[in-house]
C-alpha positions in Angstrom: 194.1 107.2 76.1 191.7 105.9 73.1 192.8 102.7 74.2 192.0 103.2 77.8 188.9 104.3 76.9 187.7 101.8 74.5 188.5 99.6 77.4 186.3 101.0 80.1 183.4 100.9 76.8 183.9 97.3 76.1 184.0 96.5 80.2 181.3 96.4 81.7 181.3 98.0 85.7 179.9 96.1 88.5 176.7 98.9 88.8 176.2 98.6 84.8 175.9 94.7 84.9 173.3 94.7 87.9 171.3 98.0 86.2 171.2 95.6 83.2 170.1 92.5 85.8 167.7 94.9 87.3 166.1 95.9 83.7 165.9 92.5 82.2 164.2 90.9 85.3 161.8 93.8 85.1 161.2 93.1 81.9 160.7 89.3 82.3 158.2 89.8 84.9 156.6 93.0 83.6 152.2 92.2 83.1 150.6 94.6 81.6 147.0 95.4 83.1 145.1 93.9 79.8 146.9 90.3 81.5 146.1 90.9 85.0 142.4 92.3 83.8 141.9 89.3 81.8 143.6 86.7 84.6 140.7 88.0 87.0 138.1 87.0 84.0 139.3 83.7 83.6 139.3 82.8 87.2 135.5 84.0 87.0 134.7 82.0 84.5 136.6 79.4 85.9 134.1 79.6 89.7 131.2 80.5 87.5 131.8 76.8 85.7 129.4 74.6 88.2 131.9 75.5 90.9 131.1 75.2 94.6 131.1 79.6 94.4 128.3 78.9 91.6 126.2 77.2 93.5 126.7 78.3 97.0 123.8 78.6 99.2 125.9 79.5 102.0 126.4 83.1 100.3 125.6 84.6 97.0 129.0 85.6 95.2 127.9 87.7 92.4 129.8 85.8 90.0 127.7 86.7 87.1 127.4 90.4 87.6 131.7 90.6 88.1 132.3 88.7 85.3 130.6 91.1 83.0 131.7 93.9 84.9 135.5 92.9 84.3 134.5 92.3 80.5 133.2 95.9 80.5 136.4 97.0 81.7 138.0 94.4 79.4 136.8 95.5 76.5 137.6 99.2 77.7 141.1 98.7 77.8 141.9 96.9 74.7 139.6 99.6 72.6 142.4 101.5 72.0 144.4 99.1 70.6 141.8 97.8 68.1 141.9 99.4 64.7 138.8 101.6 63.2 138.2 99.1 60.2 138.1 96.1 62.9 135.8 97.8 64.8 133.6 98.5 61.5 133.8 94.6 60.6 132.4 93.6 64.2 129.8 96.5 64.0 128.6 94.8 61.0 128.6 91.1 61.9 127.1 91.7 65.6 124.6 94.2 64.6 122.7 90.7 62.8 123.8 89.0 65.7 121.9 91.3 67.9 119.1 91.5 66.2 118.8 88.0 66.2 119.1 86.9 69.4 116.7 89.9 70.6 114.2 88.1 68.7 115.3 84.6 70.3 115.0 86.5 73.7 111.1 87.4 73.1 110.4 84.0 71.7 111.8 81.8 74.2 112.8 83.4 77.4 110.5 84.1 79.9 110.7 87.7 81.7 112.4 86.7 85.0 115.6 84.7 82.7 116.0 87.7 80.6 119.0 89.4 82.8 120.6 86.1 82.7 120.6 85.3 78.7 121.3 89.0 78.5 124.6 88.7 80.4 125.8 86.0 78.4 125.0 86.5 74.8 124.1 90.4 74.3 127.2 91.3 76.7 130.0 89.2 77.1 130.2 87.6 74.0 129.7 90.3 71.7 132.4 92.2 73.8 134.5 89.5 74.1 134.5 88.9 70.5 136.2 92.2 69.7 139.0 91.5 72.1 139.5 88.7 70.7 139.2 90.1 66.8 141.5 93.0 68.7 143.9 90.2 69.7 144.2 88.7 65.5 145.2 92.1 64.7 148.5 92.3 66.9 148.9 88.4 66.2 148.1 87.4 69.4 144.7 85.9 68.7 145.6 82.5 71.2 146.9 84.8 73.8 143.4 84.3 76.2 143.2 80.5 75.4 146.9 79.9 76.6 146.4 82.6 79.6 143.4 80.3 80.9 145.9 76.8 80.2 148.5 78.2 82.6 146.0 79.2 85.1 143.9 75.9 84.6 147.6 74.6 84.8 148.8 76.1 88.2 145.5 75.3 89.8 145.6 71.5 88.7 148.9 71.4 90.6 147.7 72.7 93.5 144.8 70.0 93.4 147.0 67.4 92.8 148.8 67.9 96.0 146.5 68.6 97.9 144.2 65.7 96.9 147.3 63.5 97.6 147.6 64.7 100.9 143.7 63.6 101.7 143.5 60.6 100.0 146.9 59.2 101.1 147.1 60.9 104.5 145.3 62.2 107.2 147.6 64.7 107.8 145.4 67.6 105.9 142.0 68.4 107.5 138.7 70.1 106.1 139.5 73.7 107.3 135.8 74.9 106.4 132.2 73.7 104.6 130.0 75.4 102.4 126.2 74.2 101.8 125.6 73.7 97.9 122.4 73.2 95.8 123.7 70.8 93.4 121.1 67.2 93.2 119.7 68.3 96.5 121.1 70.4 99.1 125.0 68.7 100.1 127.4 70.3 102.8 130.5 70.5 101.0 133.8 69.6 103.6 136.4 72.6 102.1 140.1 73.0 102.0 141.9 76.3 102.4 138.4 77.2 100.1 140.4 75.8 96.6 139.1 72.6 96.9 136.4 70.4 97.8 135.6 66.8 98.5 132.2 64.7 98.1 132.6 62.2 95.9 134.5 58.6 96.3 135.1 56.1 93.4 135.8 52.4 94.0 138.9 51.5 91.6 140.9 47.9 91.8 139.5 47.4 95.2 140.4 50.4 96.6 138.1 53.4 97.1 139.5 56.8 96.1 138.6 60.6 96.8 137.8 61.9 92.9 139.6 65.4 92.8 137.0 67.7 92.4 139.2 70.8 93.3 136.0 73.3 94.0 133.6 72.1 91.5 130.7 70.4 92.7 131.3 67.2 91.2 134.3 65.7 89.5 133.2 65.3 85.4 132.8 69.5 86.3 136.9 69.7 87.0 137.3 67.0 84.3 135.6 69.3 81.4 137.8 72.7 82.7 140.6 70.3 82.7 140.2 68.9 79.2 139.4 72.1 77.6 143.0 73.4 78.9 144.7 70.2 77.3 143.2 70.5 73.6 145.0 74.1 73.8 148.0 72.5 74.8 147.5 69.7 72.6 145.7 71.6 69.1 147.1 75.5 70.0 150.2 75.3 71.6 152.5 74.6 68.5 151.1 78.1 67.0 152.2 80.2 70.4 154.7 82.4 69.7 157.1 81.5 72.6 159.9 79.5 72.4 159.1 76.0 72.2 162.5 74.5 72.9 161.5 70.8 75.0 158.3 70.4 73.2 157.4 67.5 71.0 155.2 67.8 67.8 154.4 71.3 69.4 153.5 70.3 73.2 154.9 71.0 76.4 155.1 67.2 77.9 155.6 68.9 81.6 152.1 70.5 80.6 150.3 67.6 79.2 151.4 65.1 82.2 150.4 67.5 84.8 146.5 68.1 83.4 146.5 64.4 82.2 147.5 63.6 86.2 144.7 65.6 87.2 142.4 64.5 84.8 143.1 61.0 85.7 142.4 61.9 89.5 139.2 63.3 88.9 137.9 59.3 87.8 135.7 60.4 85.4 135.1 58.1 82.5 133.9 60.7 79.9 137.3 62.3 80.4 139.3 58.9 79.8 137.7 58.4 77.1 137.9 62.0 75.6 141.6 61.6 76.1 142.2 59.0 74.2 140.5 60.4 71.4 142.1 63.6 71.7 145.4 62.2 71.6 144.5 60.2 68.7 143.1 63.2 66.6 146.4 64.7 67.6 148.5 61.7 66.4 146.3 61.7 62.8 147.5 65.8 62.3 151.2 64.8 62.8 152.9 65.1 58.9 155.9 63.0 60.1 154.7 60.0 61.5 157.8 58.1 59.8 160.6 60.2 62.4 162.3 57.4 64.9 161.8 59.8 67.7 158.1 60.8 67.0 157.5 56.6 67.0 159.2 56.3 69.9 157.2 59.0 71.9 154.0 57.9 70.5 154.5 54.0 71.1 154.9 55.6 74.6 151.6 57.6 73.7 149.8 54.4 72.8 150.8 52.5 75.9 149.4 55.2 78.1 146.0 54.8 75.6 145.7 51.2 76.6 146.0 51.5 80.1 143.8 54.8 79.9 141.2 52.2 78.1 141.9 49.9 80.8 140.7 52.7 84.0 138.3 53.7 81.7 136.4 49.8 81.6 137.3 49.4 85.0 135.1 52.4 86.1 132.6 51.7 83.7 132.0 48.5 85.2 131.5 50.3 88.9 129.2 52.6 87.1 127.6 49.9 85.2 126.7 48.2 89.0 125.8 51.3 90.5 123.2 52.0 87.2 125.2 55.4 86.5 125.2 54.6 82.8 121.1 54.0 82.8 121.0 57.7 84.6 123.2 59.3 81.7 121.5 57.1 78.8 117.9 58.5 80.1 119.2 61.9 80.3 119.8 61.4 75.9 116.3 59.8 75.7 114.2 62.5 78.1 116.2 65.5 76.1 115.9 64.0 73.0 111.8 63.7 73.9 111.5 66.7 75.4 113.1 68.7 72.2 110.6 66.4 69.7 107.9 68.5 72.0 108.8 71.5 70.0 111.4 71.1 67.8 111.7 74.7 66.6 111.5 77.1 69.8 111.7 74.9 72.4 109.8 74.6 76.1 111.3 77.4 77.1 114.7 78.5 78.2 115.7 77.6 81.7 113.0 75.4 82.5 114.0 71.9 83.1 110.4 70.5 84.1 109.7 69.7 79.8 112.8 67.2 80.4 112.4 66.2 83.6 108.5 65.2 82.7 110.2 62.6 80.5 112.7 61.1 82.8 112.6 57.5 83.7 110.2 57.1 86.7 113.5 54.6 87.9 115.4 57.6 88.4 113.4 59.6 90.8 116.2 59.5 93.2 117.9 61.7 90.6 117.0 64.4 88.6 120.3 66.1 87.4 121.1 66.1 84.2 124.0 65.6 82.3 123.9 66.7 78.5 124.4 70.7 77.6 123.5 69.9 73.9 120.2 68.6 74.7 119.3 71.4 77.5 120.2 73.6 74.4 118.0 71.8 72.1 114.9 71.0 74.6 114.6 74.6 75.9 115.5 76.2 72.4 115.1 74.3 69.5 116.8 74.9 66.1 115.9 78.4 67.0 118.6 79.3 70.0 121.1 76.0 68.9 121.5 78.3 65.8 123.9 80.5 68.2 125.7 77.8 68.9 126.0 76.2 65.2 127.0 79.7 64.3 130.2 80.0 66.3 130.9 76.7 65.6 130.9 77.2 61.5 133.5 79.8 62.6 136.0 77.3 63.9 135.1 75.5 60.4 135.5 78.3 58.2 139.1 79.4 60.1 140.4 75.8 60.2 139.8 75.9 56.6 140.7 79.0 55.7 143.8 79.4 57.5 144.7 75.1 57.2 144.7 75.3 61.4 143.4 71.7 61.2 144.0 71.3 64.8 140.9 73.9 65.3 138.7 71.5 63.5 139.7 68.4 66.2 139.1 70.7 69.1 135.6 71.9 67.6 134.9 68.0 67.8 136.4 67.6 71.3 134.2 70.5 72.1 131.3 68.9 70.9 131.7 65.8 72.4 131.9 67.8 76.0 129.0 69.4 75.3 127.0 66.6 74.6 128.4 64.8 77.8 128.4 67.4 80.3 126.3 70.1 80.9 128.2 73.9 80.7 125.8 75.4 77.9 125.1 78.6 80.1 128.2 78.9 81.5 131.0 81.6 80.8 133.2 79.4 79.8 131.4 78.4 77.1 130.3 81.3 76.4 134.5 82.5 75.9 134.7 79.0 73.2 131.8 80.5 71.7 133.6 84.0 71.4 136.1 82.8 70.0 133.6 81.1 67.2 132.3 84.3 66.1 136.1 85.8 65.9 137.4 83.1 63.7 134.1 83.8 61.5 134.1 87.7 61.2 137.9 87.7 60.9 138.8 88.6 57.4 142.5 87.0 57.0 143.0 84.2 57.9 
């Protein structure tokens, strides 16, 4: 009878293996509402990025006011996870932040920008910041930054294939259009409303749709895209998944998918940002000597060279088409327009101190095309010191904690930020959230 019955305990029934099925898919697939909550922010920030949505004329999508909203609610769900004494430390720290950019508020924004700074840097980012310093404590601190990969990730896919379909075929129509103030006013041809098309590029002879997916302009998908591959790239070997498949810490199905998309958006900034990302990553690697990590990064460099060789290609259409002149004027009207006043700036939001000292050769085009020197024309030392700020943080943690891949992704950050212009946006504003977490976080 004992035996019988230590039988039937070791033997699992029929019902008791699917009850166990059951549970363990539940539990694969299980989000918790912090996930879903924070899934909706990113996609905001995402549209709120220079995205068609952004800029719509056809309809005004309140992108702003729901992506502090869900940061209010945010915030509100993760309080009760973050400890008293973390709480205390952000108190603390933001308390001189406030102060300080109240007094940057009266200095340098005028009266009708005031809800607009306000949303970004007196909301989201304080609140963000203790999420994020909420996050450290349960050890989870890259938990947002790889939540916004994987979405940047799915989407990218979804571009690919459907840019495929329009540039190869004609077998995909534009289902809709959306009007857009972005250069001048542009009627936008749509695609099931996830993605756009406006811009061609002439490459080997042949001229190509640049995937844009619903950003106004390609570099705008390039950026979102590149930000997604330096946490692939710098973060990804400190997630605490299983990384089985991965080399030197990255998932190559990953990395080939945004590199794909990046590639399709024929954007030389991004080519060009590649390649040196890939190279920073290559300098970090401690065992260069391994056969297999030569092997995959001969394979690496091959890709570099041919990278290098799209990358000349386009600059030489650009170089015909006098694109370069418009983005080397954009450095030298910035960089004239902050000399104005060097230590508040001409005011924040107001383009007109630049635009005065455009080329008069470029009055076809007045778009602009570097975030730094918006920052530093309409603010001066006085407002760039938010900025310098969160980026001491990403010093102080890749120091403190020897993340040196933190410190390369600071410098990839830079380098967008000089090239393309996403100052004011929330996506920014999330990289600079996570500055001021790395620099009130007390361990390391």
């Amino acid at each position: 009878m004992g035996q019988k019955n230590r039988g039937l305990v070791n033997t699992p029934s029929k019902v008791g293996l699917k009850k166990n099925m059951s549970l363990k898919i539940r539990k694969r697939y299980k989000i918790s509402i912090k996930t879903f909550i924070t899934g909706i922010l990113i996609i905001l920030c995402l549209l709120g990025c220079n995205s068609i949505y952004s800029a719509s004329l056809s309809h005004d999508y309140k992108l702003p006011e729901l992506t502090v909203a869900i940061t209010i609610l945010l915030t509100i769900i993760s309080l009760k996870r973050i400890p008293i004494r973390t709480i205390k430390r952000w108190l603390q720290f933001m308390g001189v932040y406030l102060i300080a950019n109240v007094a940057i508020m009266i200095a340098i924004v005028p009266s009708d920008r005031v809800t607009f700074y306000a949303n970004r840097f007196i909301i989201f980012v304080p609140l963000l910041t203790l999420v994020l310093m909420g996050d450290a404590k349960k050890k989870r601190l890259f938990e947002i930054a790889f939540q916004y990969e994987n979405i940047v990730i799915f989407y990218a896919t979804i571009t690919l294939f459907i840019w495929a379909l329009v540039s190869f075929s004609s077998l995909l129509q534009p289902t809709g259009s959306m009007t857009v103030s972005w250069g001048g006013i542009i009627n936008y041809p749509t695609y099931f409303g996830i993605f756009a098309t406006r811009q061609v590029q002439p490459f080997l002879g042949i001229t190509w749709i640049r995937n844009q997916g619903w950003y106004t302009e390609g570099p705008m998908f390039n950026l979102i895209i590149l930000i997604a591959l330096c946490v692939e790239v710098f973060l990804s070997p400190f997630e605490s998944q299983n990384r089985n498949g991965c080399i030197n810490g990255m998932n190559i199905k990953k990395v080939v998918i945004l590199v794909l998309a990046d590639i399709s958006t024929f954007t030389i900034t991004g080519m060009i940002v590649m390649i040196a990302l890939f190279f920073f990553k290559y300098c970090l690697i401690k065992n260069k000597n391994n056969l297999r990590n030569f092997i995959k990064w001969m394979g690496a460099i091959i890709i570099a060279i041919l990278g290098l060789f799209v990358a000349y290609n386009l600059f030489l259409v650009k170089f015909d088409t006098g694109s370069w002149e418009v983005r080397f004027d954009d450095y030298l009207a910035g960089f004239a327009a902050w000399k104005d006043h060097l230590i508040i700036g001409n005011g924040f939001g107001h383009m007109d101190a630049i635009e005065n000292h455009m080329s008069f050769i470029r009055s076809y085009n007045k778009g602009f095309s570097s975030g730094l020197f918006v920052i530093l024309a309409q603010g001066g030392l006085l407002f760039a010191t938010v900025y310098l700020a969160a980026f001491a943080g990403y010093v102080r943690f890749s120091i403190k904690s020897g993340v040196r891949e933190l410190f390369a992704m600071l410098l990839i950050m830079i380098i967008l930020l000089v090239t393309t212009v996403f100052h004011y946006t929330f996506v920014m504003m999330l990289l600079l959230s996570y500055g001021f977490a790395f620099l009130m976080l007390k361990e390391c």
